[in-house]
C-alpha positions in Angstrom: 0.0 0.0 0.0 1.1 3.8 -0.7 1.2 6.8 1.3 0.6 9.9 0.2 2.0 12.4 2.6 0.8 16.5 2.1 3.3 18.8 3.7 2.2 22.8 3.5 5.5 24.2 4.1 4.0 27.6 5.5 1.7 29.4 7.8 -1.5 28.2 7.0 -5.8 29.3 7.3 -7.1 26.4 9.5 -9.9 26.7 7.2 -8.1 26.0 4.2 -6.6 22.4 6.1 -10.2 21.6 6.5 -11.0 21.7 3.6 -8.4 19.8 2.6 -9.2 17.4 5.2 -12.5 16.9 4.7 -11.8 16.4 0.3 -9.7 13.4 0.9 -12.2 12.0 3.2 -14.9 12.7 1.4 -12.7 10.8 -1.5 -12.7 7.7 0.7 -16.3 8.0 1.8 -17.3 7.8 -1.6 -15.1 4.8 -2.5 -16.7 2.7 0.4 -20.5 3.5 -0.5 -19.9 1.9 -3.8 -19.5 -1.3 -2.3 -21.7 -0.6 0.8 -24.9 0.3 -1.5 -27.1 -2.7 -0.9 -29.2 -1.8 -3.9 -26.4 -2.1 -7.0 -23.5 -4.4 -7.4 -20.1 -2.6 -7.1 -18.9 -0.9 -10.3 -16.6 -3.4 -12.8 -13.9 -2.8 -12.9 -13.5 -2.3 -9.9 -12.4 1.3 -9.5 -8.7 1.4 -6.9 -9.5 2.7 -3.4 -8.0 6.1 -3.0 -4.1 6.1 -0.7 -4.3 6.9 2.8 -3.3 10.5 3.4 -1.3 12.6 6.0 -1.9 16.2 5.7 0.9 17.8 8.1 0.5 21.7 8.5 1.1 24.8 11.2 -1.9 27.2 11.1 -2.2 30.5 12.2 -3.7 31.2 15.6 -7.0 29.4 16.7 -8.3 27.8 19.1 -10.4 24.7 18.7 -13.3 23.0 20.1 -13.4 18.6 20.2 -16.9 17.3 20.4 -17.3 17.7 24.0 -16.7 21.5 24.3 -19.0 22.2 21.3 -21.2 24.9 20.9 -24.7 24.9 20.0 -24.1 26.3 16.7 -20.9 25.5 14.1 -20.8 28.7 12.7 -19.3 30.9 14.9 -16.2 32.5 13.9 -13.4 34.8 15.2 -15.3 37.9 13.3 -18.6 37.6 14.8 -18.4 36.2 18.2 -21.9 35.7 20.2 -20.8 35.1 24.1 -23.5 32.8 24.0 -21.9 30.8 21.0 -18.4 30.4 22.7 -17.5 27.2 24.7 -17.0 28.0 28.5 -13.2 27.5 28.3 -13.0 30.4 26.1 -15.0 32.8 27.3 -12.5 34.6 29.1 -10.3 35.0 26.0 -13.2 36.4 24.1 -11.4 39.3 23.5 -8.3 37.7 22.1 -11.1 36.2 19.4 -12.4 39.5 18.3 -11.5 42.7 16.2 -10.7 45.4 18.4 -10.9 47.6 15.6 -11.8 47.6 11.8 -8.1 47.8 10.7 -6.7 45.4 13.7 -6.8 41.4 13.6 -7.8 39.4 16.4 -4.8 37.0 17.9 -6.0 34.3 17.4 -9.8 32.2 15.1 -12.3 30.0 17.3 -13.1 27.1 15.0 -15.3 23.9 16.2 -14.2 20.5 15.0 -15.9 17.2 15.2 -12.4 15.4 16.6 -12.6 13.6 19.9 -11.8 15.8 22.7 -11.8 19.5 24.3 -10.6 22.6 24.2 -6.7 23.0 22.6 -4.8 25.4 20.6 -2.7 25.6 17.3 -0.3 27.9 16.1 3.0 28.5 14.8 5.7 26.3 16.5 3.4 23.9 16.4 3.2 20.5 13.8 -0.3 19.7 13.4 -0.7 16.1 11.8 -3.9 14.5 10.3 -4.2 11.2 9.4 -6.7 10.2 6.8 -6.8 6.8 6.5 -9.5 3.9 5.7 -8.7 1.7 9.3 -10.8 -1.0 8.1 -8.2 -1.2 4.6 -5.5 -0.7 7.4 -7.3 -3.6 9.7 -6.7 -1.4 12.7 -9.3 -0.7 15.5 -10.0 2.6 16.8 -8.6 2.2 20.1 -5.0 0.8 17.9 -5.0 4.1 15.6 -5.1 6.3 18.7 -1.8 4.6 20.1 0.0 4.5 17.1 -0.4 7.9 16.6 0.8 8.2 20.3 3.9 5.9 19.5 4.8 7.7 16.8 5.1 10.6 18.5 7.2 9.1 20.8 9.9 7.8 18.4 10.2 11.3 17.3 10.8 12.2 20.9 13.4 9.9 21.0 14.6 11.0 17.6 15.7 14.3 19.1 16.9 12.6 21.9 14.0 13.8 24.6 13.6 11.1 27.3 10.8 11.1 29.6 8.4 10.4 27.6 5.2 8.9 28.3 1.3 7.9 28.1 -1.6 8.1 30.3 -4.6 5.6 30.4 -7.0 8.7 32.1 -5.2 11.6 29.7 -4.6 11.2 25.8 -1.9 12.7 24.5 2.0 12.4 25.2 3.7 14.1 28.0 7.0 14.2 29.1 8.0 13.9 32.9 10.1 17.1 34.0 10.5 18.2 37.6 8.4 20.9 38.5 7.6 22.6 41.6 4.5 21.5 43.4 2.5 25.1 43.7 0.1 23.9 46.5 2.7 23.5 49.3 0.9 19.9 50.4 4.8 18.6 49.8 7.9 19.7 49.6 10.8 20.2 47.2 10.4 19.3 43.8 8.0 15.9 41.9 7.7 14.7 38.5 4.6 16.3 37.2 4.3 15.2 33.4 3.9 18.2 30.7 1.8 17.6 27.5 3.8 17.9 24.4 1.5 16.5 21.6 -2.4 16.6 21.8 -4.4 14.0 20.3 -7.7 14.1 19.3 -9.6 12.0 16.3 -12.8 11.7 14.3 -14.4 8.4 13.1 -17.2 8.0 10.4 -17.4 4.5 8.6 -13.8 3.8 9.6 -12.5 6.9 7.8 -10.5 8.2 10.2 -9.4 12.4 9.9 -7.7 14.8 12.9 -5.0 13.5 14.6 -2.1 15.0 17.0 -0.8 18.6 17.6 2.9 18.5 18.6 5.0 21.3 20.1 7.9 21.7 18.7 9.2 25.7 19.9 8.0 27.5 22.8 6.0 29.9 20.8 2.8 28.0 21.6 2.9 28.3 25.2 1.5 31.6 25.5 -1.6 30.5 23.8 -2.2 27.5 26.1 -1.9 29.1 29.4 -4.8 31.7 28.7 -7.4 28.3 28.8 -7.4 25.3 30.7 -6.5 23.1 27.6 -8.1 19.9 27.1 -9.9 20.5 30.3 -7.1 19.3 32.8 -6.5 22.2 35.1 -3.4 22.7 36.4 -1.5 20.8 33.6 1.1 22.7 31.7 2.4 22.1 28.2 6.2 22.2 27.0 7.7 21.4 23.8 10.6 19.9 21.6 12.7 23.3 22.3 11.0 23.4 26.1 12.8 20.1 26.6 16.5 20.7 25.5 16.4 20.0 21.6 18.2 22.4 19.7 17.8 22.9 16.0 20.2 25.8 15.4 19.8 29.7 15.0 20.4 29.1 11.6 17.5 26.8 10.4 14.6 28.3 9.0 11.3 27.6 10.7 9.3 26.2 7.9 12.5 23.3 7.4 12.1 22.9 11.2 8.5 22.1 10.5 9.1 20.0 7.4 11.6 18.4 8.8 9.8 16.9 12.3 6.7 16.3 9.6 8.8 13.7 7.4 10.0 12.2 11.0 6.5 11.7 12.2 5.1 10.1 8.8 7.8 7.8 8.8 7.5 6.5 12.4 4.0 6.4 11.7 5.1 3.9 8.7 7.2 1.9 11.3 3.8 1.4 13.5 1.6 0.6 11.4 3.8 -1.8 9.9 4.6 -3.5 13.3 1.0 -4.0 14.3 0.3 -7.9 14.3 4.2 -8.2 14.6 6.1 -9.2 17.7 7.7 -5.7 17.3 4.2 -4.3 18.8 4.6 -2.7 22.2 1.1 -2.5 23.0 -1.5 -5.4 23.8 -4.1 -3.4 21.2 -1.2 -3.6 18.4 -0.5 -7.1 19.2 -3.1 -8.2 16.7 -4.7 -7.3 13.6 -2.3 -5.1 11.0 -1.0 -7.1 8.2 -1.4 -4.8 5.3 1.9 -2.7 5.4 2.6 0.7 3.8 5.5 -0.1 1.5 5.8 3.6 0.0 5.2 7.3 0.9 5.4 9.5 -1.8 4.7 13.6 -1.8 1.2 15.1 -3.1 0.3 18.8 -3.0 -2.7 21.3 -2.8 -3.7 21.3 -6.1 -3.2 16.8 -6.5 -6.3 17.8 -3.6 -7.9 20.6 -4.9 -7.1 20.7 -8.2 -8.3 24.1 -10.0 -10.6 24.9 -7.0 -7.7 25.2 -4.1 -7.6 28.0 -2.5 
């Protein structure tokens, strides 16, 4: 099987990686209802299932909503904000989500998703990841996709050489144990209290899987998440590739940064899914299933999505 990997190599709408996202499911949504259509035979020949896709990306500014923190209408957006429309973790950043003037920006969109989850933040020095993939062509389970986007995450940690890192049962995501200060005084001197480095948060319809993980790379994020309580766990504070001693030089650029943690995380994401069912899986859900491997990633780009129509 093939991989197509799209990498935008610059700052980013969050509405255009939507609607990116949501073309190449749509593509596989379609393929499966011609074979799911009780009332006609599937088409001969038999037309090729579209590749699975990774869309990797940093947007500009915004905050988004997972299913739990949505509000009760979809359409809100950074330029017309109704208090009332807003979910409670960002109500007291409303004004960071608004114009303050006709000429002046706000610092950062609102944008509700369907993904899995709460509250979180994107921006740059962040790589966001989606994974757009068929599971059931992939003969992974729900619960199996989730840690082997969580796995892979990790082998990039260990790529740059960050130790530390681990996953919770109670708290998706992968964190990174760092001594920090206890703030409440209940004990003294210093603890292990885990910071969140990459969020993840999915959506599932018919198998088709879309989202995936946010990973901090620089500290530039960091700002952004301590004005809410992200994915609901008070108290919890983030860090980040840079936040945890990796150095990429003064010298690279940015977007190679980007690109360059991007092509890491596809290909550990190869390495997992092609251990699944393998006695090189490290988790009891990746000890079965799997057996159709990705043998190939090869480079698409906006307009292989959008053709004439991209934005």
């Amino acid at each position: 099987m093939r991989l197509a990997h799209l990498h935008i190599p610059h700052l980013t709408p969050f509405t255009h990686t939507s609607r990116l996202q949501q073309t190449l499911v749509s593509r596989l949504l379609t393929h499966k209802k011609l074979y799911d259509s009780p009332s006609s035979p599937p088409p001969t020949p038999t037309p090729a299932p579209p590749d699975p896709t990774i869309l990797t990306f940093t947007p500009h500014p915004v905050y988004t909503t997972g299913r739990r923190d949505l509000p009760q209408t979809s359409t809100a957006n950074s330029n017309n904000l109704d208090p009332n429309l807003l979910p409670t973790p960002l109500q007291p950043i409303r004004h960071l989500l608004t114009r303050t003037s006709p000429s002046q920006l706000p610092l950062a969109e609102f944008h509700p998703t369907l993904r899995g989850g709460q509250t979180t933040y994107h921006g740059p020095g962040q790589l966001v990841a989606y994974t757009i993939l068929d599971l059931r062509r992939l003969r992974l389970g729900p619960r199996q996709h989730i840690r082997l986007l969580e796995r892979s995450i990790l082998d990039v940690l260990s790529d740059y050489g960050v130790e530390g890192g681990v996953l919770s049962e109670q708290d998706p995501g992968v964190w990174v144990d760092q001594p920090s200060q206890l703030q409440d005084g209940r004990r003294g001197g210093s603890d292990l209290l885990a910071k969140k480095i990459a969020a993840v948060g999915v959506h599932l319809r018919r198998y088709v899987s879309s989202y995936g993980v946010g990973l901090n790379v620089t500290e530039e994020p960091m700002w952004f998440f301590r004005q809410i309580v992200a994915c609901g766990l008070e108290g919890r504070e983030p860090t980040s590739l840079v936040g945890c001693g990796v150095r990429f030089g003064d010298a690279r650029d940015g977007d190679d940064i980007m690109r360059e943690v991007a092509e890491r995380f596809v290909a550990a994401f190869v390495r997992r899914v092609n251990q699944v069912g393998t006695p090189g899986a490290v988790d009891g859900c990746c000890e079965t299933g799997g057996g159709v491997g990705i043998d190939e990633v090869y480079r698409i780009e906006e307009g292989d999505v959008l053709g004439d129509g991209r934005e």
